[in-house]
N, C-alpha and C positions, 0 to 999 in steps of 0.2 A: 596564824596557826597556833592552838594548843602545845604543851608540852610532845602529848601523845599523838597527833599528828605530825608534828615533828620527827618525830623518832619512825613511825611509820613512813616518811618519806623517805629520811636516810637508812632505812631497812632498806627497802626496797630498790635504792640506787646501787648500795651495798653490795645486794643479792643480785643483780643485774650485771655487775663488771668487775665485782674485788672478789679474788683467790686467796684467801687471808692463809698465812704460815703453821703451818704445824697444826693443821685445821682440817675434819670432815668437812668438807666445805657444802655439800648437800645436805648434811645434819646440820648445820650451821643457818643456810638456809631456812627448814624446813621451823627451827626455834626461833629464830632471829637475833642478828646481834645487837649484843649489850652497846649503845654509842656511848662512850665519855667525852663528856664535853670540856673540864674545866677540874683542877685541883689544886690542892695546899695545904702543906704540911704533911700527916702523914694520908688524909683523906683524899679519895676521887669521887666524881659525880658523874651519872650518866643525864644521858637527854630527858629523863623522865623526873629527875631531881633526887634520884636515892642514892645516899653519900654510900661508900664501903670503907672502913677501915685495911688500907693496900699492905697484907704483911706480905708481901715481895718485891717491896721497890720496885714495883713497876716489873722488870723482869731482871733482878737483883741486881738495881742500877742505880737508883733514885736515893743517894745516899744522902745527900745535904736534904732532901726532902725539896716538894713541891712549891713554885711559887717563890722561889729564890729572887728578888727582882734584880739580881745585883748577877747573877747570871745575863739576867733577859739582857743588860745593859752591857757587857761586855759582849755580847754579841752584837746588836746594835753600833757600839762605837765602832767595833774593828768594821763591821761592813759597809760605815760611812768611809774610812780611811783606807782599808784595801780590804775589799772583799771577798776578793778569789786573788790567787794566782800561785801558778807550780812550783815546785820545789827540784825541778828537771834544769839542766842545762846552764848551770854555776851560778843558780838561784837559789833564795833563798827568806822568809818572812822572818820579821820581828818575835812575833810571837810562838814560834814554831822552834825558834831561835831560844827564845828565852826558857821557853815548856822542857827542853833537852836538859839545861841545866837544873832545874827543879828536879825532874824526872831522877836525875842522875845522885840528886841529894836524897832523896827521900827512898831509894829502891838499898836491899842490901847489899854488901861492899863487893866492888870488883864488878857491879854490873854501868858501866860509864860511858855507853852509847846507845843511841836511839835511831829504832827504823819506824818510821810511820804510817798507818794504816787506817780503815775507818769502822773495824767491827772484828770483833774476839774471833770472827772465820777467818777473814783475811792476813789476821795476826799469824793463824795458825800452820795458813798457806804457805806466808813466809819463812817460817822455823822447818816447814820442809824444804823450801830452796836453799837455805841456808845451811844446814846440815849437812844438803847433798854437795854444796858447794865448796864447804870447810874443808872434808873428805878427799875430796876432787885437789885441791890446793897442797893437802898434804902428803899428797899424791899415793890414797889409799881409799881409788872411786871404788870399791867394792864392798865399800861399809856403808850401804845403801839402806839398812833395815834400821826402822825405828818400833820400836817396841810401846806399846800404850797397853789398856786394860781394858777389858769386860766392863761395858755398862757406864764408861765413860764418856762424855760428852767436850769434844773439841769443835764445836761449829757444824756448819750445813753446807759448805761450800761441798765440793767435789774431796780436796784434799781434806777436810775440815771432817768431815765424814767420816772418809777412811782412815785418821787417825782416832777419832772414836769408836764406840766397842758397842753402838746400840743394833742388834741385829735390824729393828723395824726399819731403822734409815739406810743399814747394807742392802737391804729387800730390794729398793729402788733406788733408781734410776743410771743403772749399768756398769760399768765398767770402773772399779775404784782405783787407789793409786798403790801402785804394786809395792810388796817388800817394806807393806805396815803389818804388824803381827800382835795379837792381843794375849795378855795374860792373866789370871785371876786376879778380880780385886778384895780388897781389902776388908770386907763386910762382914766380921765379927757377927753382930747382932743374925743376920740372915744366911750366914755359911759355916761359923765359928764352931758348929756342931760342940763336941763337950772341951774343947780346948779353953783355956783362960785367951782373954783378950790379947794381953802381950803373948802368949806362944801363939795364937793366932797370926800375929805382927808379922812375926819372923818369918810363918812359913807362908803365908802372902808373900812378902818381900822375896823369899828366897823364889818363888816362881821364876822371877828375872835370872836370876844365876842358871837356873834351870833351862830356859828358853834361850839363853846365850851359848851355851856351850852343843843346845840340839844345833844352832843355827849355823856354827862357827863363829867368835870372837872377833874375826876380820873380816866379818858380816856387816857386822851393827856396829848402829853411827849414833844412837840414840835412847835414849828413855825417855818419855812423857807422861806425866802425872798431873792432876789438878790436887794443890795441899789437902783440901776437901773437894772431893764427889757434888758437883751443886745440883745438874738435873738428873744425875744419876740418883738422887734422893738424899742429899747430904750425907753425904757416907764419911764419916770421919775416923782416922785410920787407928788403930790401937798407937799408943806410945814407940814400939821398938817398930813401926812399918818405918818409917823416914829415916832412922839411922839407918839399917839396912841396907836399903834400896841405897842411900848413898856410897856405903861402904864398896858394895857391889859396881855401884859406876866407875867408882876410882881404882879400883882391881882390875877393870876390864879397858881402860882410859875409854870409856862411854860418855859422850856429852848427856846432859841432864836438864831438861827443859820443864819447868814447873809453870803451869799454868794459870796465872791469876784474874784470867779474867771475870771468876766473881769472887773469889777471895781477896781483892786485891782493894785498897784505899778504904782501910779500916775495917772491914765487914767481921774480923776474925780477934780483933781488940788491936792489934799491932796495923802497921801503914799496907803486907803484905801476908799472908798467910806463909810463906815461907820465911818470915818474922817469926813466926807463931812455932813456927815446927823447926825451926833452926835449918831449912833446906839452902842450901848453897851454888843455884842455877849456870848452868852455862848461857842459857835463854829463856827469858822469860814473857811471854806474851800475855798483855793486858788489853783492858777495855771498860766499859760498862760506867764503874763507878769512877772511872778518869774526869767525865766529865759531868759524874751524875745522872747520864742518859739525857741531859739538853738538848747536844750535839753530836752525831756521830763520830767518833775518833779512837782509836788504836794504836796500839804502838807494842814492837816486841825490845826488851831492853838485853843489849849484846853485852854480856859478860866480855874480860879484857882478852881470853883465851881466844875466842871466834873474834872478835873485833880486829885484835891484832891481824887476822892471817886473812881477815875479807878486805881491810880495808889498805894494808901493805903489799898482799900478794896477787889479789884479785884483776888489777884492772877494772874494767866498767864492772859492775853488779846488776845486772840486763834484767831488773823487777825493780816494780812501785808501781803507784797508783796515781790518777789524776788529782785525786780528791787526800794525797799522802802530807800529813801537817797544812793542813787547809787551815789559814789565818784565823778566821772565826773559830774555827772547833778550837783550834790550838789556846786562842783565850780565853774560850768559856772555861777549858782545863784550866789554865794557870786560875781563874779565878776562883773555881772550884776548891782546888787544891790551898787557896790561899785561906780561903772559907773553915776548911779540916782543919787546917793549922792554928789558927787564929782565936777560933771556936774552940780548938781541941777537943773534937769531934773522937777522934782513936785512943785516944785517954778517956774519955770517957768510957767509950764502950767497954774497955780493959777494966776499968776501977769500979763503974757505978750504971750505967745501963746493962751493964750487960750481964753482970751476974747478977742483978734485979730481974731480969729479961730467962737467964738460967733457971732461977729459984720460983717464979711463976707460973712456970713451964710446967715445971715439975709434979705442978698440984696437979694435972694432968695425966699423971701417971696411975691415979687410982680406978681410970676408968675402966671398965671392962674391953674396951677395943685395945686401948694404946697398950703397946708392947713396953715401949721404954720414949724416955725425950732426950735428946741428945744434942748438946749445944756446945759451940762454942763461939764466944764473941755474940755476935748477932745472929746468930744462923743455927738453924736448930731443923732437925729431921725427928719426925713420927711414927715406927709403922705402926701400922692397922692391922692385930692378927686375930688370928681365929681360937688360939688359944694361949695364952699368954706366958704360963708355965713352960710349956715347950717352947714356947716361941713360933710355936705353928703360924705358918701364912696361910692365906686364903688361899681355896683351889685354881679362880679365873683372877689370876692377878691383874690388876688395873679396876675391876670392876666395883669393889667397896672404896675404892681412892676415888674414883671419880665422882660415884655415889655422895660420898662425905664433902668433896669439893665443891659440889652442886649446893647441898644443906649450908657449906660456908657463906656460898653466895647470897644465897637466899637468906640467911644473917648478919648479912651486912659485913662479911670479914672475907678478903682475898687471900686464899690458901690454895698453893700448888699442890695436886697427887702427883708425886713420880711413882709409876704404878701403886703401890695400895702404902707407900712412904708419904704422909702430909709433912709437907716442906715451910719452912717460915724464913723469910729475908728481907726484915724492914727496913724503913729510913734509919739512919742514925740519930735523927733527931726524936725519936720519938721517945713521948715522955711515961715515969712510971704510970700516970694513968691511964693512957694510953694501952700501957701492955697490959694492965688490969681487964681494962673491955676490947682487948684482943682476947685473952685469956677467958671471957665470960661468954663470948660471940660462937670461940672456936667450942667451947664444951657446948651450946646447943647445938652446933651441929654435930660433935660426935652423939650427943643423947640420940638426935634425929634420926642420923644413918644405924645404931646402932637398935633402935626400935625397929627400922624395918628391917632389920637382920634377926628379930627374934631374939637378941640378948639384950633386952633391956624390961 
């Protein structure tokens, strides 16, 4: 068979028995899906041979970039040598072993234990047993409530869900997990109406003080934040949101859960985006770029405050997972991570990618669509408005995002819409020419989309 027969086969199997994620799946159907077959570096390729330049690692994960062979090969060794086995019942692996003490060097100070997981939902599951559990131990089960934000995104799970703030995913499928409470987020650019960005900061931040004292203070167990908003549409918070919000935890003794699993293993110039903002977590759950997206793996890192009082006062801790520091994920991490280091991979991005990656962007800003570019590290959000002075958004939000994401593709460059925000989260290795024909791919599709909108 042909390329195109090929691809017409695995459509068709496709469309026959796969329910793909976060997908029309009958619209999906009806266009057919794109196969990828094979990538490296920062390109992918589909079954039909047309490469894309992927500025979202994959799904802001693929940080060492594709085609790592030294990856493939630490998976391979461990599954020759012990392939599987639990970490249940006073066991324990090598590598799972060793990933803890790494983990515990490289994460900010005072966070010195590790619980393991295999996906930024699961992670998230457990920072809610955990919370409820810490409470329960210090014998004040009625600090049950965890507070999160509007239009944030913590996972897909059931708890994963309800700790995020996207009404589409509250829509369905029934009944969420009680005594999660959402409060505005931080979004400057789209809610900051005529305030400057720092007094924006503050009265974002100050929402939480607000929300504690409607709820009672011997309510709430919790705060949850991601440093940066990732599918929420990079939403990066003015300056004075993160002091704030901390100040506010420590007034109220609120544990403080910062969530990195995509700011996390350099994406933001430092090892952690709560590097970046100076945040000081009780809990911190990761994912994504641990392993580079290889291997599935997760992990939430227990500050000394919750560690002390789960693992002295607790008894059994009656959660984890089959697949929790599974030998192989746990050394494709370690090799990962030895890769970032070695390479210095998050010095870069801090020093020399990343403000090249900034100042690129930027040329971007003269277009008639883009509102503003807003970067930091490697991660950079776009909206798309309608009038750029005001800062006006479009009337059916989502529909010029997706519109523009489609024209990306069809350019050869992978660009997320989060509603009509075009999101960028490449490899770390990618080079300045690289973001040149990023940067020259992603302006034909704003010309594109913005001709069939009549401003161009």
């Amino acid at each position: 068979m042909n390329n195109f027969d090929k691809t017409a086969y695995w459509q068709d199997i496709d469309q026959a028995h796969h329910i793909h994620p976060f997908t029309d799946t009958a619209d999906l159907n009806n266009r057919g899906t794109r196969v990828i077959t094979r990538a490296e570096g920062v390109f992918i390729e589909d079954s039909n041979g047309k490469r894309y330049l992927d500025g979202m690692a994959g799904l802001w994960c693929v940080n060492v970039g594709y085609g790592r062979k030294e990856l493939a090969e630490a998976a391979y060794k461990q599954m020759l040598e012990l392939p599987y086995y639990n970490n249940f019942f006073q066991c324990a692996n090598t590598p799972a072993i060793e990933l803890s003490k790494v983990l515990a060097e490289i994460t900010p100070e005072g966070l010195n234990h590790v619980f393991y997981a295999n996906s930024g939902s699961e992670a998230n599951d457990t920072v809610v047993r955990m919370v409820h559990q810490y409470w329960n131990l210090k014998g004040k089960p009625e600090r049950t409530t965890i507070i999160s934000r509007k239009n944030a995104y913590h996972g897909s799970t059931v708890a994963g869900a309800s700790l995020g703030g996207m009404s589409g995913m509250h829509s369905q499928g029934g009944a969420l997990v009680r005594d999660i409470v959402h409060i505005d987020q931080p979004y400057w650019y789209g809610e900051g109406g005529d305030h400057t960005p720092e007094e924006f900061g503050l009265i974002a931040a100050r929402k939480l003080e607000e929300k504690i004292k409607e709820l009672g203070a011997d309510r709430v167990g919790a705060f949850i934040g991601e440093p940066i908003q990732g599918a929420g549409g990079v939403i990066i918070p003015p300056s004075t949101y993160w002091p704030e919000i901390q100040r506010i935890c420590k007034k109220y003794d609120i544990l403080l859960i910062a969530d990195e699993v995509i700011c996390g293993f350099g994406r933001t110039g430092e090892w952690f985006g709560s590097d970046t903002f100076d945040i000081k977590p009780d809990l911190m759950p990761m994912a994504k770029g641990m392993s580079s997206g290889y291997l599935p793996i997760s992990a939430v890192m227990v500050g000394d405050r919750v560690a002390d009082v789960l693992i002295n006062e607790c008894g059994e801790f009656t959660h984890g997972f089959t697949y929790s520091g599974h030998p192989a994920c746990a050394a494709v991490a370690l090799e990962n991570i030895r890769i970032l280091r070695e390479e210095k991979m998050v010095e870069r991005v801090k020093d020399d990618i990343g403000p090249y990656f900034a100042k690129a962007l930027k040329t971007l800003e003269d277009h008639p669509l883009v509102g503003a570019v807003e970067t930091v590290g490697l991660i950079a959000g776009m909206p798309l408005v309608d009038d750029k002075k005001t800062r006006k958004m479009f009337d059916k939000p989502g529909t010029v995002g997706t519109m523009c994401r489609d024209a990306c593709v069809a350019n050869g460059v992978i660009m997320r819409a989060c509603g009509d925000r075009m999101v960028l989260s490449p490899p770390l290795c990618i080079t300045k020419e690289e973001i040149d024909e990023l940067v020259k791919r992603a302006r034909a599709a704003f010309d594109e989309t913005a001709k069939k909108l009549g401003k161009m």
